[in-house]
VEXFI-227068 format. One line per 8 residues: number of its first residue (from 1); their letters; for each residue x, z, y of C-alpha. Coordinates in steps of 0.001 Angstrom, whole numbers, padded with zeros to 6 digits. Example, Ala and Ser with C-alpha at 12.3 -4.5 7.8 and 13.67 -1.06 7.14 Angstrom:
! residues 2
1) AS) 012300/007800/-004500 ~ 013670/007140/-001060 $
! end
This chain:
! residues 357
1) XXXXXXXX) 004685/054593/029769 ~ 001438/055431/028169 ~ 001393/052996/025396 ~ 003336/052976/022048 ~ 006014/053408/021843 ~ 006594/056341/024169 ~ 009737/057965/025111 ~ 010960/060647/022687 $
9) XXXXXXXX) 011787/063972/023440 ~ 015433/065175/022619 ~ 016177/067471/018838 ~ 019680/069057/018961 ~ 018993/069233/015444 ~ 019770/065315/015174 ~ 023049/063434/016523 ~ 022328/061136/018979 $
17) XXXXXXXX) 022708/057254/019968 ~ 024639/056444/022904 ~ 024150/052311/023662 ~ 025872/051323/026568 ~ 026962/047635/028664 ~ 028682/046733/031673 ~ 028367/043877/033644 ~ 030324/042745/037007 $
25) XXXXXXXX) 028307/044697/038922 ~ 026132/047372/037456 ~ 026202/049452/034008 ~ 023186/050146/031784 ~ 022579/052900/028741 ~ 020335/054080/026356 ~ 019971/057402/024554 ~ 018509/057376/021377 $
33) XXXXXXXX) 017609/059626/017942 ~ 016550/057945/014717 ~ 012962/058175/014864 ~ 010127/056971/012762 ~ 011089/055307/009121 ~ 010765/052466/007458 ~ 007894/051803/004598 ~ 010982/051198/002924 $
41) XXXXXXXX) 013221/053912/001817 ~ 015958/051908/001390 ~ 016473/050864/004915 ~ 017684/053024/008024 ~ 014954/054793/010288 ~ 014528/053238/013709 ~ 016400/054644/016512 ~ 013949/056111/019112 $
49) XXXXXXXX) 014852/056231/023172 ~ 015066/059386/024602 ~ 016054/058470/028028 ~ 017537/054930/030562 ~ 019626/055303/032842 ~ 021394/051976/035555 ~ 023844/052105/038267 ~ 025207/049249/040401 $
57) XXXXXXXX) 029187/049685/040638 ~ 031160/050056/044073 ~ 033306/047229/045233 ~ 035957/048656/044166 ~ 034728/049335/040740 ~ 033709/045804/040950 ~ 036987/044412/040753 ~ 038194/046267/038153 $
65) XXXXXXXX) 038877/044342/034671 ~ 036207/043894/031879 ~ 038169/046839/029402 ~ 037848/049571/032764 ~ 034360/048362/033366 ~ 033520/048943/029963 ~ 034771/052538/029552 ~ 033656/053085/033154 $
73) XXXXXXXX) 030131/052622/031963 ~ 030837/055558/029060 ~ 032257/057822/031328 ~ 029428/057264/033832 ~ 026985/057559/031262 ~ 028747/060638/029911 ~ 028711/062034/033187 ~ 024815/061257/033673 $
81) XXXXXXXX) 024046/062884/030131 ~ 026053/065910/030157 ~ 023521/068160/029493 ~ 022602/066151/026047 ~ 026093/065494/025186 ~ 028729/068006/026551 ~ 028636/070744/022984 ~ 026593/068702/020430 $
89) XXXXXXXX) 026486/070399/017118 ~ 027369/066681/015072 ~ 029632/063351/016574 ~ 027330/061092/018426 ~ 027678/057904/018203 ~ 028776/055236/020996 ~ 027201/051797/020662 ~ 029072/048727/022713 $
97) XXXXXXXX) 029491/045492/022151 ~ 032908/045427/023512 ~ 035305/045875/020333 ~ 038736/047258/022158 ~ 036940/050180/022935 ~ 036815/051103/019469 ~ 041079/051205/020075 ~ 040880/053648/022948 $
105) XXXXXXXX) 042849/056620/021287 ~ 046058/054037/020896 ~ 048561/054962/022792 ~ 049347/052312/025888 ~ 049898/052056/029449 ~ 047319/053600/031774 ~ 047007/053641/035208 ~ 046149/056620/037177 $
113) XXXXXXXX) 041709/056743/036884 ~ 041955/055611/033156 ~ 044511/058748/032558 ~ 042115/060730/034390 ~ 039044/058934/032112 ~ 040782/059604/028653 ~ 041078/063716/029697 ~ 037584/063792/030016 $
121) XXXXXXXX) 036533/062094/027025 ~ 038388/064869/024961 ~ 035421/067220/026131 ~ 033159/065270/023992 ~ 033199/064806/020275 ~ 031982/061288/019553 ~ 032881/057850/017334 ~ 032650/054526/019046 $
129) XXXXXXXX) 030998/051354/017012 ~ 030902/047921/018084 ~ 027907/046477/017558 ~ 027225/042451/018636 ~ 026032/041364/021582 ~ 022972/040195/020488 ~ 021787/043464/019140 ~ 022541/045331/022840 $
137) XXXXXXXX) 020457/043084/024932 ~ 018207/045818/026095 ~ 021316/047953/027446 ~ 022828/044498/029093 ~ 019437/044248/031088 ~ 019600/047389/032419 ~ 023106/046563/033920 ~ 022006/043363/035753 $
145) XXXXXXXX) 019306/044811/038430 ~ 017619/042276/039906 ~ 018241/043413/043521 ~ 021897/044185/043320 ~ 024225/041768/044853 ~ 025454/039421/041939 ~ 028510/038302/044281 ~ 027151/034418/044142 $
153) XXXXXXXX) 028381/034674/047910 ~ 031547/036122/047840 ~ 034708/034774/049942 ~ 032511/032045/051673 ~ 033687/030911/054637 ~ 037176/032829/054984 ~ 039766/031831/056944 ~ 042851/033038/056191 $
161) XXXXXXXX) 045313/033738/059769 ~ 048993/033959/059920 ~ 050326/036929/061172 ~ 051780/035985/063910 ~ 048705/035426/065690 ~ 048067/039487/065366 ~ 048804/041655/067966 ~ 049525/045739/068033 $
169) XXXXXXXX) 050688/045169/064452 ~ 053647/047225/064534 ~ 052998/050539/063261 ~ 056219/053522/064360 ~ 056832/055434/060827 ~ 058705/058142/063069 ~ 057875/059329/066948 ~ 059636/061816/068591 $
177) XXXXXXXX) 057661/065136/069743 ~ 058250/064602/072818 ~ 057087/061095/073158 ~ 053608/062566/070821 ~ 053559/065387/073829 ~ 054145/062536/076694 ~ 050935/060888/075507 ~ 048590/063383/074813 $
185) XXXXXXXX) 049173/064771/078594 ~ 048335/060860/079472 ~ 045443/060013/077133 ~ 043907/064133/076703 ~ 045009/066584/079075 ~ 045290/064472/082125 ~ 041738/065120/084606 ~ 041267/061929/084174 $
193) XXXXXXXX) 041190/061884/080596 ~ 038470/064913/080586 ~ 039507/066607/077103 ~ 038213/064244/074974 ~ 037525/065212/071215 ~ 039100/064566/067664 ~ 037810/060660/067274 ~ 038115/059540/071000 $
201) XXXXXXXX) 041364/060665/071301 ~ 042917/058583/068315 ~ 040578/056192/069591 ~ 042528/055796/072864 ~ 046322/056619/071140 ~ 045531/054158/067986 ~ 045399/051440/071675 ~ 048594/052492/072627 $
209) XXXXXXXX) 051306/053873/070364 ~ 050339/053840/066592 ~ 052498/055892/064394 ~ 052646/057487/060957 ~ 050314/060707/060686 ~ 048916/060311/063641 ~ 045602/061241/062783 ~ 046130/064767/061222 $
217) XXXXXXXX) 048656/065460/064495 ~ 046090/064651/067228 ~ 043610/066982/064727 ~ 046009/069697/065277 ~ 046552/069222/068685 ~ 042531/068956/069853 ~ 041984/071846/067931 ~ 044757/074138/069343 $
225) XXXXXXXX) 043723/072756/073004 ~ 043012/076080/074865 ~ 041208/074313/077512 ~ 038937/072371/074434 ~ 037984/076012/073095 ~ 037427/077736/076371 ~ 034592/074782/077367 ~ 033638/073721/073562 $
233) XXXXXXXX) 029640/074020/073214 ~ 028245/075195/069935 ~ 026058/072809/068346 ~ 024756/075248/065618 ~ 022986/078642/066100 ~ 025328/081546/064832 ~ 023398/083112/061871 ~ 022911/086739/061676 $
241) XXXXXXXX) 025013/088439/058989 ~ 023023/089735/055790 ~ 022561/093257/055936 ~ 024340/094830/052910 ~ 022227/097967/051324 ~ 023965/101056/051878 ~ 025235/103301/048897 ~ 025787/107244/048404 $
249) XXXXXXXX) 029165/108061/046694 ~ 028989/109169/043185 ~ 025401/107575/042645 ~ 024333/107508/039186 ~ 023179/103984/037754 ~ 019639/103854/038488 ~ 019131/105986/041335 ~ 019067/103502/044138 $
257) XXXXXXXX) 016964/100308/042289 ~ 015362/096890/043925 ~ 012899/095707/042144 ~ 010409/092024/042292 ~ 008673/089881/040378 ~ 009564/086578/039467 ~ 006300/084299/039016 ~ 004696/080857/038511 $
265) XXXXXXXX) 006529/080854/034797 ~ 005238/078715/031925 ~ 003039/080865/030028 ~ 004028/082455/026745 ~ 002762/084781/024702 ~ 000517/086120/027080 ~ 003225/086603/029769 ~ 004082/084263/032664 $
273) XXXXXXXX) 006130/086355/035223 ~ 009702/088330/035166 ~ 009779/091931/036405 ~ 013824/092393/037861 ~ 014675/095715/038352 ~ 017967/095920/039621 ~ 020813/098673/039982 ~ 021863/098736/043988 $
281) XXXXXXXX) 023893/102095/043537 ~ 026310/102363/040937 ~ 026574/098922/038241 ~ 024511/096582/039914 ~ 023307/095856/036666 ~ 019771/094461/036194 ~ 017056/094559/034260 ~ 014100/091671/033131 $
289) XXXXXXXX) 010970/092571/031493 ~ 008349/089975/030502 ~ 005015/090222/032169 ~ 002189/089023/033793 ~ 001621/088071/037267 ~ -001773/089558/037892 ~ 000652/093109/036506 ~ 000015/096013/039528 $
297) XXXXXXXX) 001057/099333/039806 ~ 000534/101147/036738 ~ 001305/098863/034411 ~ 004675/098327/036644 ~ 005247/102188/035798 ~ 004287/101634/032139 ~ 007371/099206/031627 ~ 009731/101857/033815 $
305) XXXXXXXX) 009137/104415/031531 ~ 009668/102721/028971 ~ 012994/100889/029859 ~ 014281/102893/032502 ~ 012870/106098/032562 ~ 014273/107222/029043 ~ 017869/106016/029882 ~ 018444/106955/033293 $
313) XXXXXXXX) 015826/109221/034412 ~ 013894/109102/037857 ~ 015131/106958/040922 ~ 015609/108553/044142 ~ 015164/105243/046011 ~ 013309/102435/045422 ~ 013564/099175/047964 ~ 010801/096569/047020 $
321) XXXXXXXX) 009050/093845/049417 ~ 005703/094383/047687 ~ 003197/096090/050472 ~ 002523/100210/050991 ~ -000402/100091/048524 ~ 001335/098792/045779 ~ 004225/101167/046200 ~ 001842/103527/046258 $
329) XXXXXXXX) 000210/102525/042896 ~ 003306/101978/041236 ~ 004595/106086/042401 ~ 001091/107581/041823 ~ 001112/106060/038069 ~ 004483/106953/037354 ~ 004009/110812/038522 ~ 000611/110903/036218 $
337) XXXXXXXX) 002354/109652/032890 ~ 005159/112064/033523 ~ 002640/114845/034423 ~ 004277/115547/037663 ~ 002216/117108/040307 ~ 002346/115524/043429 ~ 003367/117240/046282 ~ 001868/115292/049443 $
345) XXXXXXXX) 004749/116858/051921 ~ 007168/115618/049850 ~ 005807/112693/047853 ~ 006956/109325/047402 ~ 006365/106893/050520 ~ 008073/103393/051056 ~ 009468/105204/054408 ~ 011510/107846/053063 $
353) XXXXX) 011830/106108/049258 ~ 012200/109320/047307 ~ 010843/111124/044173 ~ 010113/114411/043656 ~ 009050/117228/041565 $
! end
C-alpha cells in the first residue's frame, strides 16, 4: 500500500475500466482509469486501479450456470460501485473474459432474476469487451479466496431414502375453520397449553396437523389472542414522543428561527464549520453560512445581518442549545450594529426569547 504503484484516486473527467471474473464460488473486480503513458506515443496508456472489490457467492448463487455467474458478478459489482458508475458523463467499459456476455442485449429466454438483472443494467450506460483469459488473471484471483469453501467436499457421504420410510409427510392443502379452531383450543388456549407464542405454537401444530398457510393463520390468531395481549410483557422501553416546537398563526418567515453550528469540517478557505439557521415558523426553510468553529457571538450577528437581517428583519424568537452567555453575546452584538438601545426590562434573554426596541 505504500509502495509504487499506489491506488489511484477516481477523475469523472475520464471513463472508467470495469474488469470483472466469476468463479464457482466467489466473484472478483477491478476499477480502473488509464493512468501513466507509455515512452511511446504510439501505444495505449496503462490502466491504473482505483479500487478491488471480492465476494464469495451464496449456495444458491453457487449453483447457478457459468453465463448467470458471469453477469451476476457485473451486477454485483455494479451494485458495489454505484457511486462511480450510476450517471457517468462517457460509456465505461466492461472487461470479461467470458465472450456471450458481449450478446446480452439479444433477445432470448430469461428466467425471473436475469429479467430482473437486464432492468437494472439499463440504469447504466456501458460497452462490454471480451478480453482473454490470460490478460484477467488479477480479477480471477480475487474471485478464488483462499478461505472460502471450494466445494471439494460436497455430497460426500449421502444416502439417499425412499419415501416411504418418512413419516408426517402428508401435508392438508385445505382445513376446515373449525378443525383450525378445534386445535388451537387444544395446543394454545387450553391451561395446559399456557398461551404459548407465534413459533411454539406452529411448533406444536406443525407435530400434529400440517396444512397449507398455516403459518400466517396461527400469526393471526396469537396476535388477536385477548388473553396473549392482556398478559404480553414489553421487552422494549416505550420512547417518549419528540416534542414538536409550537407555532403562532400568521408568523412571518423568520420570526421563530433555530439556529447551530455544524463543526469538525475539512478546512477550506479559512472556514471549517456550517452556521444553520433555520425557519421554525412559517417555511421551514434554512439557511448555511460558512464559518469557523472558534466563530462566537458577534461574529454570529455579523453573518445575521447580513443574510437575514436585510430580508426578513428581526426574529422574535430564537431557540438555540448554545449556553446563556453565548445567547447573550450573540443579542448584545446584534442590538449594537443595529444601534438599538437596550432596554434591560425588556431585553433579549434565552427565557423569554424575544427582541425588542
Amino acid at each position: 500500500m505504500c509502495s509504487h504503484p499506489v491506488l489511484t484516486q477516481p477523475n469523472f473527467n475520464k471513463p472508467f475500466f470495469l474488469q470483472t471474473d466469476a468463479s464457482t464460488y466467489g466473484v472478483g473486480a477491478i476499477l480502473l482509469q488509464e493512468g501513466e503513458h507509455h515512452a511511446v506515443a504510439s501505444q495505449k496508456p496503462k490502466l491504473h486501479p482505483i479500487a478491488y472489490y471480492s465476494a464469495t457467492f451464496t449456495p444458491t448463487e453457487q449453483n447457478y450456470d457459468i453465463y448467470e455467474q458471469e453477469l451476476l458478478a457485473i451486477m454485483k459489482t455494479l451494485t458495489y460501485w454505484r457511486h462511480y458508475l450510476g450517471w457517468t458523463k462517457t460509456p465505461f467499459t466492461i472487461l470479461t473474459d467470458h465472450a456471450n456476455l458481449q450478446y446480452w442485449k439479444v433477445p432470448q429466454k430469461l428466467n425471473r432474476h436475469m429479467a430482473r438483472w437486464h432492468a437494472n443494467l439499463q440504469e447504466y450506460n456501458f460497452i462490454i469487451k471480451h478480453i482473454p483469459g490470460k490478460i484477467n488473471t488479477l480479477a480471477d484471483e480475487l474471485s478464488q479466496l483462499p478461505n472460502s469453501d471450494q466445494g471439494d467436499n460436497d455430497n460426500q457421504d449421502q444416502t439417499l431414502l425412499k419415501p416411504k420410510l418418512f413419516i408426517n409427510t402428508t401435508h392438508i392443502t385445505t382445513l376446515p375453520e373449525s378443525s383450525k379452531r378445534n386445535l388451537m383450543t387444544l395446543i394454545h388456549d387450553h391451561p395446559t397449553a399456557g398461551h404459548s407464542g407465534r413459533d411454539e405454537t406452529i411448533r406444536k401444530a406443525t407435530e400434529i396437523l400440517p396444512w397449507t398457510g398455516m403459518c400466517q393463520w396461527i400469526a393471526d390468531y396469537v396476535k388477536g389472542c385477548a388473553i396473549c395481549q392482556q398478559n404480553k410483557i414489553l421487552t422494549h422501553q416505550t420512547k417518549t414522543p419528540l416534542y414538536c416546537i409550537t407555532t403562532n398563526k400568521g408568523t412571518f418567515p423568520f420570526q421563530q428561527i433555530t439556529m447551530d453550528l455544524i463543526t469538525g469540517l475539512p478546512q477550506h478557505h479559512g472556514h471549517n464549520a456550517i452556521l444553520t439557521i433555520v425557519d421554525h415558523g412559517c417555511s421551514c426553510a434554512a439557511i448555511f453560512l460558512p464559518c469557523s468553529d472558534t466563530i462566537m457571538g458577534p461574529g454570529i450577528a455579523q453573518l445575521y445581518l447580513d443574510y437575514v437581517y436585510q430580508w426578513f428583519g428581526l426574529p422574535t424568537k430564537m431557540i438555540s442549545n448554545q449556553d446563556p452567555r453565548f445567547t447573550s453575546q450573540f443579542e448584545r452584538a446584534l442590538t449594537e450594529k443595529l444601534g438599538i438601545q437596550r432596554n434591560l426590562s425588556t431585553a433579549f434573554h434565552p427565557q423569554t426569547d424575544g427582541l425588542s426596541e
